[in-house]
SEMARTI-597331 format. One line per 2 residues: number of its first residue (from 0); their letters; for each residue x, y, z of C-alpha. Coordinates in steps of 0.05 Angstrom, whole numbers, plus 32768, in hexadecimal, padded with zeros to 4 digits. Example, Ala and Ser with C-alpha at 12.3 -4.5 7.8 and 13.67 -1.06 7.14 Angstrom:
<sites>
0 = as = 80F6 7FA6 809C; 8111 7FEB 808F
</sites>
This chain:
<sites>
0 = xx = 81A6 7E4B 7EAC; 81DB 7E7F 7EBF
2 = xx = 81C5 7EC5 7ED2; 81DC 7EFC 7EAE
4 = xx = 81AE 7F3A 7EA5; 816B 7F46 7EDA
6 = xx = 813A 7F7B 7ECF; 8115 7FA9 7F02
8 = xx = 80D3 7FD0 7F06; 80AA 7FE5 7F39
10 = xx = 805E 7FF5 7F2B; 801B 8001 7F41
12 = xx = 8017 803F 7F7D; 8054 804E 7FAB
14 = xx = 8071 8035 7FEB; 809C 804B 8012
16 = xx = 80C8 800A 7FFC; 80D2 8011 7FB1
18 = xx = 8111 803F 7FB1; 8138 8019 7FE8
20 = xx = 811A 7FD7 7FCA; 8135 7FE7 7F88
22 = xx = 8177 7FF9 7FAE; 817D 7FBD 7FDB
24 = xx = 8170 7F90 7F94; 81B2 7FB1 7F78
26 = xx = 81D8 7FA8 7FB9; 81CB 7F63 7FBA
28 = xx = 81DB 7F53 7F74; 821E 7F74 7F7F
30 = xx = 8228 7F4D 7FBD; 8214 7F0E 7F9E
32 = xx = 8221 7F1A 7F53; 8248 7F4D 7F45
34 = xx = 8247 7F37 7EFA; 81F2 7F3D 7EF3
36 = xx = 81E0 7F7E 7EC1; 81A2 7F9C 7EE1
38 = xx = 816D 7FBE 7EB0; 813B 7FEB 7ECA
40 = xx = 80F7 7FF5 7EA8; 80DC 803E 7EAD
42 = xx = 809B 8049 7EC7; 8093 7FF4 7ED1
44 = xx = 8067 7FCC 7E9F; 805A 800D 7E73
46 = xx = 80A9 8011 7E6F; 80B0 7FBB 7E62
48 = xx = 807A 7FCC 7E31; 809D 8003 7E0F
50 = xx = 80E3 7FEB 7E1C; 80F4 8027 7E3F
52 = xx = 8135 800E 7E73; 8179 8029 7E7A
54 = xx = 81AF 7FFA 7E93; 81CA 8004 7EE0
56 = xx = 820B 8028 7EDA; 8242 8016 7F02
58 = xx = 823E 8053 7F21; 81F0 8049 7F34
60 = xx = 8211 8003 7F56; 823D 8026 7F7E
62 = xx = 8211 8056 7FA0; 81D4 8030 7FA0
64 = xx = 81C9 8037 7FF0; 81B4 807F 7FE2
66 = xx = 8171 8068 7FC7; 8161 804F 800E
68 = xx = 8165 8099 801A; 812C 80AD 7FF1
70 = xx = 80DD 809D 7FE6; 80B5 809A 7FAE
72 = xx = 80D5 806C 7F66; 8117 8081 7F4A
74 = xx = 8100 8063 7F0F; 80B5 806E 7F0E
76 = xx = 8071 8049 7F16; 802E 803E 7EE4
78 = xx = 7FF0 8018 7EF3; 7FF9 7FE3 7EB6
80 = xx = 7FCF 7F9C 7EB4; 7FE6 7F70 7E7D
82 = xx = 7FAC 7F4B 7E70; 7F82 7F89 7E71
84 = xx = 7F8E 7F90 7E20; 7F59 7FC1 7E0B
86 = xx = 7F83 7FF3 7E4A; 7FC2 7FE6 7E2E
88 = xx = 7FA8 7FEC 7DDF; 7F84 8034 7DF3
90 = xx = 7FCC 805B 7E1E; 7FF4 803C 7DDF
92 = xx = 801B 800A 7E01; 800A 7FD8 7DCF
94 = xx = 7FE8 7FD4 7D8B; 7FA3 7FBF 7D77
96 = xx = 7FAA 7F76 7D74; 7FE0 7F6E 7DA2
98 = xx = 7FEA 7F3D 7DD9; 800A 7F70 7E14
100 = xx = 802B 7F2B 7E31; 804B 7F12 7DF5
102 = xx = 8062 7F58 7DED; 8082 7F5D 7E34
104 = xx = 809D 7F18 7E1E; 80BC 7F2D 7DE5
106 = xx = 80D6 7F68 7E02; 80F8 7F3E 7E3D
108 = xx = 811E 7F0B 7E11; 812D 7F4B 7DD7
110 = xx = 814E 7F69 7E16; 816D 7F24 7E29
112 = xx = 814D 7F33 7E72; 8158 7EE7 7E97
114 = xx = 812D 7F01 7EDF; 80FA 7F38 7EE7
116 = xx = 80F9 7F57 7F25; 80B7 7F76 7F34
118 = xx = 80A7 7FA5 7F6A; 805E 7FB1 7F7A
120 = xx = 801F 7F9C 7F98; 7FE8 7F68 7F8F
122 = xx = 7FD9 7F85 7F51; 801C 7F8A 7F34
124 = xx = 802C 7F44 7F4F; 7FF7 7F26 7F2A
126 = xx = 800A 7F47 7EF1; 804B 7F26 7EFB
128 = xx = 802F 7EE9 7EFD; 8004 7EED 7EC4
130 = xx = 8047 7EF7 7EA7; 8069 7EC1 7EBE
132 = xx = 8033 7E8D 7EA8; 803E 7EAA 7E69
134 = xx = 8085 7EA0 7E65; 8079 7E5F 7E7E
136 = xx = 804A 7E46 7E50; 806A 7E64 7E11
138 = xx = 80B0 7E42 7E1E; 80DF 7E81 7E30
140 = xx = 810E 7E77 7E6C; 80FD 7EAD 7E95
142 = xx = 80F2 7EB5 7EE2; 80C5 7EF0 7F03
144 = xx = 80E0 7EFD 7F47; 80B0 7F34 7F69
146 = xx = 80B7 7F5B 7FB0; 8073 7F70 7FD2
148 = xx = 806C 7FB0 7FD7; 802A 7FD2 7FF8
150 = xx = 801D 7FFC 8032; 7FD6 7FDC 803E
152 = xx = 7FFA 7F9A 8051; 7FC9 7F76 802D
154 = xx = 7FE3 7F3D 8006; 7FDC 7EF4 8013
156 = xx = 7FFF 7ECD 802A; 803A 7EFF 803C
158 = xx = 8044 7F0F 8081; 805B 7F57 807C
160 = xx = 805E 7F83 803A; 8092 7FAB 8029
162 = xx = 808E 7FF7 8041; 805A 7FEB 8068
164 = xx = 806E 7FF5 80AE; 8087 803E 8095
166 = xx = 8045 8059 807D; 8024 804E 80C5
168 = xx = 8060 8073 80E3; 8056 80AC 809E
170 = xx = 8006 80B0 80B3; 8015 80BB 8102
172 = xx = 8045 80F2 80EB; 8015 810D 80BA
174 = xx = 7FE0 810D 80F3; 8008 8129 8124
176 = xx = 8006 816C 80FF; 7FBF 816B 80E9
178 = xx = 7FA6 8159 812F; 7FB7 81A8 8144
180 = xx = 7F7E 81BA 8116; 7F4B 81A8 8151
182 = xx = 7F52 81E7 816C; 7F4E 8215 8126
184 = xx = 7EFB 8213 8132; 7ED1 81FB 816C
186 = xx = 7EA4 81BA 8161; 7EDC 8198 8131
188 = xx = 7EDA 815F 810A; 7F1F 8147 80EE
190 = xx = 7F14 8101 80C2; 7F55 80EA 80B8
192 = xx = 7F57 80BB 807A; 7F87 807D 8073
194 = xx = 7F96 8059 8030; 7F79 801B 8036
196 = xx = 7F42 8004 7FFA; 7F3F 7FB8 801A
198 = xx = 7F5F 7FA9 8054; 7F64 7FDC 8098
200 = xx = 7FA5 7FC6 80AD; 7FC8 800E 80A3
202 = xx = 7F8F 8034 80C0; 7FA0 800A 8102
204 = xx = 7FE6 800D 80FF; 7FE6 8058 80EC
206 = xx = 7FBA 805D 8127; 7FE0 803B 8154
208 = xx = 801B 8059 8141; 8003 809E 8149
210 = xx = 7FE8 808A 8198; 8032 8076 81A0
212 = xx = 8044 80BA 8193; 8009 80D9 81BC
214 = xx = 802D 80B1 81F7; 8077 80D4 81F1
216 = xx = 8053 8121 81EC; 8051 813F 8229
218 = xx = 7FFF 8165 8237; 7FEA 81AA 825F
220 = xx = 7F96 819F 8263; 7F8A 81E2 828B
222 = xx = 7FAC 8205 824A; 7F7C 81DC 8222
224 = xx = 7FB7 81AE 820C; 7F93 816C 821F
226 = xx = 7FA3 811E 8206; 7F57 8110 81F8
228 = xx = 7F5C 8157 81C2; 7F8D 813B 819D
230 = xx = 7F74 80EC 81AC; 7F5B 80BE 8173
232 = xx = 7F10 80B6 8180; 7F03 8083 814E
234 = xx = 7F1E 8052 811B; 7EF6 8039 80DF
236 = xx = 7F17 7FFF 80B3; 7EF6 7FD3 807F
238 = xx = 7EF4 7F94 80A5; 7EC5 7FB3 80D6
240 = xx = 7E7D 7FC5 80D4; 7E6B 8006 80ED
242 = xx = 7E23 8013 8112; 7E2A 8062 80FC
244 = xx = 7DF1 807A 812B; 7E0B 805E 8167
246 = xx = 7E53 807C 8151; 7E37 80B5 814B
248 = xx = 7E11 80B5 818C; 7E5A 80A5 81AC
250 = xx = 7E7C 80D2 8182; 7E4B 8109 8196
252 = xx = 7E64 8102 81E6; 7EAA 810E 81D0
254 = xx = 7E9B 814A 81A5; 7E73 8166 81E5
256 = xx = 7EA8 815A 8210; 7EE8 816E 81ED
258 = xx = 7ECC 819B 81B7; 7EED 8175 8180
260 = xx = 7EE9 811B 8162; 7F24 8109 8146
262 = xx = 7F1C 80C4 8116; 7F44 8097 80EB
264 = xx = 7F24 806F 80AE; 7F34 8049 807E
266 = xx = 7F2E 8062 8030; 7F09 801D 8021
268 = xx = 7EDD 8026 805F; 7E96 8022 8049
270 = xx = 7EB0 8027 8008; 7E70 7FF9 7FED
272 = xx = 7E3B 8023 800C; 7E5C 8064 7FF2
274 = xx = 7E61 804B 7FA7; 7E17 802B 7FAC
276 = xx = 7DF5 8070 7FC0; 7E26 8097 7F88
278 = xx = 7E0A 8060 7F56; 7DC7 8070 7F6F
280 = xx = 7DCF 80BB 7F62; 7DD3 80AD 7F15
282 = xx = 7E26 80BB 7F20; 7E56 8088 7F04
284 = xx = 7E91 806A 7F34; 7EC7 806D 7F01
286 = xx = 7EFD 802C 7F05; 7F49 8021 7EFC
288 = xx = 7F6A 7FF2 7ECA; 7F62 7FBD 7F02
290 = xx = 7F20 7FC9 7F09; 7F28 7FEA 7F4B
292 = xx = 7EF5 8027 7F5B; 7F28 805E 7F64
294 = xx = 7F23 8070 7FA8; 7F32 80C3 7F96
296 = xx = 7EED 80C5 7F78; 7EC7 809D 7FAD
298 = xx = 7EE4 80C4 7FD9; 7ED5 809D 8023
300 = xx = 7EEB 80D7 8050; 7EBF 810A 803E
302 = xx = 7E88 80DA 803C; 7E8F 80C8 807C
304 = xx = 7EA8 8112 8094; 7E63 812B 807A
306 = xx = 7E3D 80F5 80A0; 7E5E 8100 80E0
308 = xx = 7E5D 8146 80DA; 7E0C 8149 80D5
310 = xx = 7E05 810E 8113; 7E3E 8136 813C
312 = xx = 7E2A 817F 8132; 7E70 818B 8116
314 = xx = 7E75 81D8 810B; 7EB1 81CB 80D6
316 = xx = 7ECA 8187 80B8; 7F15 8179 80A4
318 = xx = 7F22 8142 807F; 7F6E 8135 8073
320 = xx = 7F92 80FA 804C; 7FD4 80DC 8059
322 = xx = 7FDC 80B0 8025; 8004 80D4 7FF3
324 = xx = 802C 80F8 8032; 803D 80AB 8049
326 = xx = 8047 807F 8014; 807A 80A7 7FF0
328 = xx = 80AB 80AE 802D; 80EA 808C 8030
330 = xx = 80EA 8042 8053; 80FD 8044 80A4
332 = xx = 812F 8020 80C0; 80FD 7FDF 80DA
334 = xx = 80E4 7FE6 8089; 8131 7FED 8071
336 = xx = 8144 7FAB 8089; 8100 7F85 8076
338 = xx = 8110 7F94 802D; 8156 7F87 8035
340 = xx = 814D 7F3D 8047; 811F 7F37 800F
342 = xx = 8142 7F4E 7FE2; 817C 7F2B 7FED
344 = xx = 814A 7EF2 7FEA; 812F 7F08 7FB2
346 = xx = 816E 7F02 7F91; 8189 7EC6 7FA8
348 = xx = 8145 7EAC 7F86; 814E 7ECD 7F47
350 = xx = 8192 7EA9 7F3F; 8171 7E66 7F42
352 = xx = 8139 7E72 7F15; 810B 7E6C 7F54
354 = xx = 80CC 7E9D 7F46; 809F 7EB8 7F70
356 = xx = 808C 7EEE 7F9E; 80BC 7EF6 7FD6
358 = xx = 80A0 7EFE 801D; 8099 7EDE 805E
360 = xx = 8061 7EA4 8052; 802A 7EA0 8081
362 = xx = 8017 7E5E 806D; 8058 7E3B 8071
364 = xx = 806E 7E55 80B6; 8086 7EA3 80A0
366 = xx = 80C1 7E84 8077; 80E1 7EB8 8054
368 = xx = 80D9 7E99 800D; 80C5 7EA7 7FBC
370 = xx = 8073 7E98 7FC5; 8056 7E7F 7F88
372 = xx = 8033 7EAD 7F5E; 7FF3 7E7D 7F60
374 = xx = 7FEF 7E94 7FA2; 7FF6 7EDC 7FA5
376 = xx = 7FB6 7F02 7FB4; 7F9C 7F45 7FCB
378 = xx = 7F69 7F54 7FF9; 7F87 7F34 803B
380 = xx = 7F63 7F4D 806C; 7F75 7F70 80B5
382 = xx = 7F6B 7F47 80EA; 7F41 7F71 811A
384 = xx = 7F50 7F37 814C; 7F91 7F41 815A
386 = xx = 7FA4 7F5B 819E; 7FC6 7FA4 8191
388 = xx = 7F89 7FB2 816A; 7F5D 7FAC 81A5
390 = xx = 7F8D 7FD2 81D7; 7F88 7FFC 81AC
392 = xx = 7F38 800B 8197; 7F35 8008 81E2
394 = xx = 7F62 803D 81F2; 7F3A 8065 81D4
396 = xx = 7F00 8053 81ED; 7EDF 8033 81AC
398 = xx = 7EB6 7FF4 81B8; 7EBC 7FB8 818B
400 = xx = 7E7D 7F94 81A8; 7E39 7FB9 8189
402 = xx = 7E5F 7FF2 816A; 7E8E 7FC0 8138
404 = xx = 7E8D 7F7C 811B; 7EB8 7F56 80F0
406 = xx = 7EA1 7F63 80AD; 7EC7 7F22 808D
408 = x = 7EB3 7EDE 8092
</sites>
């Protein structure tokens, strides 16, 4: 079947990926098939759902490198899971008795879509393929071509997501800054909290990235512009398990010796313990559409601010969040051409019918390739192993013997 109209959304929470993703998509159609109409969905399944698109202009083709200039979605995000009916009955993207598939089906073939094109992250991927078995099993002749797109790196079996290698360089900015705030009180406790529910993987890579810029700054100690002021102290991720008394009892030399702890943690860091003791407070944790806890009510850092604080003798506790500040920048250059091969990929895919979620597979020797949908997952976890993650815990001084252990079988 010949190819002759492809729609594009992006959904779930940004990356700094989606505009240059959606960008890249259009250059390579025009490089490759010049004659494909591209439809964008507003706002991604809520727009497929409501058949909100607008056709890509001929003008939007021409100067489609200028969304590799910019962050965020040019044509917006939602949180929509297709198979979560009651959600979708209750914001009025479908009516009672609706199937929300059959009616992103309908809408699809009503719009004479031939490939989808979705931009997102384990959630929004298997919302794609819960759409594409559906297509599948009710007989319309439709591919779903998806890009990965999440700054926590964590989806199986891809090698690298999309936008992900920009956030870490975002959070060391973002830290950079904050860091300064050391010496705005004496005894000071700055928590600095990474996005992260599941896996730890930007929380390292932030970190690590930020060191890299602690090694090109040049340091005055008898001004009281030291290295170990402005050093990370400690760095907390969900695939570890944290003794917090002996922490604390390390923890407590630093603050005694430099006046200030600096630490990085993961939002899903103790995330378990933190919603058991709310629970057991009477308070309820309340959930997304995907049945996620949402992470803004839990709220890890100033859990784990507040518990510090007490063990360290913190005089004042600042707990600052990068997330937001990071994951709507624009893509870097190392980012820039990671979503350019895959989207040309994507594309060359899409004109074969060949569905899937593109990425470089880990289990078939990081072949750049459309991964089935059946095997798209979230959760991956960080490998706490590998070897720049121990330079770099012991850098800063943070041992991985009775302090940490790998949390995941």
């Amino acid at each position: 079947m010949s190819v002759k109209r492809v729609g594009i959304l992006t959904a779930g929470g940004l990356a700094p990926c989606l505009s240059s993703a959606i960008g890249a998509l259009i250059e390579s159609y025009t490089a490759l098939a010049p004659e494909v109409e591209i439809l964008c969905y507003r706002s991604g399944y809520k727009g497929l759902l409501l058949g909100d698109s607008f056709v890509v202009s001929q003008s939007f083709r021409d100067n489609a490198s200028v969304l590799h200039k910019h962050g965020g979605s040019p044509i917006g995000n939602s949180r929509v899971k297709l198979t979560n009916v009651a959600d979708c009955v209750q914001r009025g993207l479908v009516q009672e008795g609706q199937d929300p598939l059959q009616v992103a089906a309908e809408r699809l073939q009503s719009d004479k879509v031939d490939v989808l094109h979705t931009i997102g992250g384990d959630d929004t991927n298997t919302t794609a393929a819960d759409l594409a078995a559906y297509l599948a099993e009710h007989g319309y002749d439709l591919a779903v071509v998806g890009l990965p797109k999440t700054i926590d790196n964590d989806v199986i079996p891809i090698k690298q997501s999309l936008g992900a290698w920009t956030a870490a360089e975002e959070g060391a900015k973002f830290f950079e800054n904050v860091v300064g705030e050391h010496s705005a009180n004496p005894r000071m406790l700055i928590v600095h909290e990474v996005m992260g529910r599941n896996c730890g993987w930007l929380t390292a890579a932030t970190a690590a990235k930020y060191r890299e810029r602690l090694d090109s700054l040049d340091f005055l100690p008898e001004a009281g512009l030291s290295r170990q002021r402005r050093e990370i102290h400690g760095v907390y991720v969900p695939e570890m398990h944290m003794d917090l008394k002996k922490e604390a009892e390390r923890l407590s030399v630093i603050m005694k010796e430099n006046d200030c702890v600096n630490i990085f943690i993961s939002e899903g860091a103790g995330l378990d313990s933190i919603v058991e003791e709310m629970e057991s407070r009477g308070e309820e944790v309340p959930k997304d559409a995907f049945g996620h806890y949402k992470l803004d009510s839990v709220n890890p850092g100033k859990w784990f601010g507040k518990q510090f604080a007490s063990m360290l003798g913190a005089e004042k506790t600042l707990v600052q969040k990068s997330g937001y500040y990071s994951r709507a920048a624009r893509a870097n250059a190392e980012d820039i051409a990671l979503i350019g091969r895959c989207a040309r990929k994507a594309v060359e895919c899409a004109l074969v019918h060949d569905g899937g979620v593109i990425g470089e597979d880990e289990d078939q020797g990081n072949e750049l390739r459309a991964i089935e949908f059946e095997r798209i997952k979230g959760g991956k976890p960080f490998d706490i192993n590998v070897a720049w993650f121990g330079e770099l815990l012991k850098g800063i001084g943070q041992p991985k013997g009775d302090v940490v252990e790998t949390a995941h079988a």
